[in-house]
N, C-alpha and C positions, 0 to 999 in steps of 0.2 A: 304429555311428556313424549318429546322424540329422541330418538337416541340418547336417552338418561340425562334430557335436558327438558327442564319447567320453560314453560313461557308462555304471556298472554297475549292475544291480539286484538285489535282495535281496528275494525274495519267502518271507516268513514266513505265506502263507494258511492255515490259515482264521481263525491266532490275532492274526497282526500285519499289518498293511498294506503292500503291496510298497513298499520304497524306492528310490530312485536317489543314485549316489555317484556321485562325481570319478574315484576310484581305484578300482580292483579290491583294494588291502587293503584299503581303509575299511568296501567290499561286505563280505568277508569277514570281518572284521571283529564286524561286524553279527548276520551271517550264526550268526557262533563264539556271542555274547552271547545270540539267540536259542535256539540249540542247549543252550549250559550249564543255561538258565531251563528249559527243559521237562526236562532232564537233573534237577536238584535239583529241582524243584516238582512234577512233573507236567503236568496239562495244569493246574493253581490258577496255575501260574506265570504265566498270561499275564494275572491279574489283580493279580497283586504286582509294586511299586514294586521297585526293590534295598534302594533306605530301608524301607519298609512290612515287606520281608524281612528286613533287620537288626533293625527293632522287634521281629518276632516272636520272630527267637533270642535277644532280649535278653529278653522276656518269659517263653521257658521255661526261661531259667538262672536267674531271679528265683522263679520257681513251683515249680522241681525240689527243692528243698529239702523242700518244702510238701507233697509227694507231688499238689498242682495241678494241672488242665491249664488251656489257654489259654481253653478253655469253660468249666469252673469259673470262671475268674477271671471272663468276661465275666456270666456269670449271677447272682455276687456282688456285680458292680458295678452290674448293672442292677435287682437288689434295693434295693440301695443309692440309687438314684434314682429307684424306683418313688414313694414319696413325695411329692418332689421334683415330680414331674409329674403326682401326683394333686391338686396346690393346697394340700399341705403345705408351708408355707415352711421351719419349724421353728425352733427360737430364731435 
């Protein structure tokens, strides 16, 4: 308690910035979500969204078929616009 005020904190350093909660589940909470992210990602997780993460598994069920990876795909597409941004308009 600081100045007659409760609150918990959630220090996720060196990947996420400590927080302050109301509650001690909220902290933990936190705490558990930050945990899962480097559990499933690695340490890449703490620059993936949960959306940005859902895009990605949605991009290698799309690709797996293809024998694709997610690099392939970005190299294809950035062929694909090399053009584009060399002052080729094209029809």
């Amino acid at each position: 308690m600081i100045r007659g005020v409760s609150f918990f904190q959630c220090d996720g350093r060196p990947h996420y910035t400590r927080k302050a909660f109301a509650t001690l589940d909220a902290a933990r909470k936190q705490a558990d979500k930050w945990e899962n992210t480097r559990v499933r990602y690695g340490t890449a997780g703490r620059y993936l969204s949960e959306k940005d993460a859902n895009r990605f598994a949605e991009a290698l069920d799309i690709l797996a078929p293809h024998g694709a990876s997610i690099t392939d795909a970005a190299r294809h597409h950035a062929a694909h616009l090399a053009p584009r941004s060399a002052g080729d308009r094209g029809p």
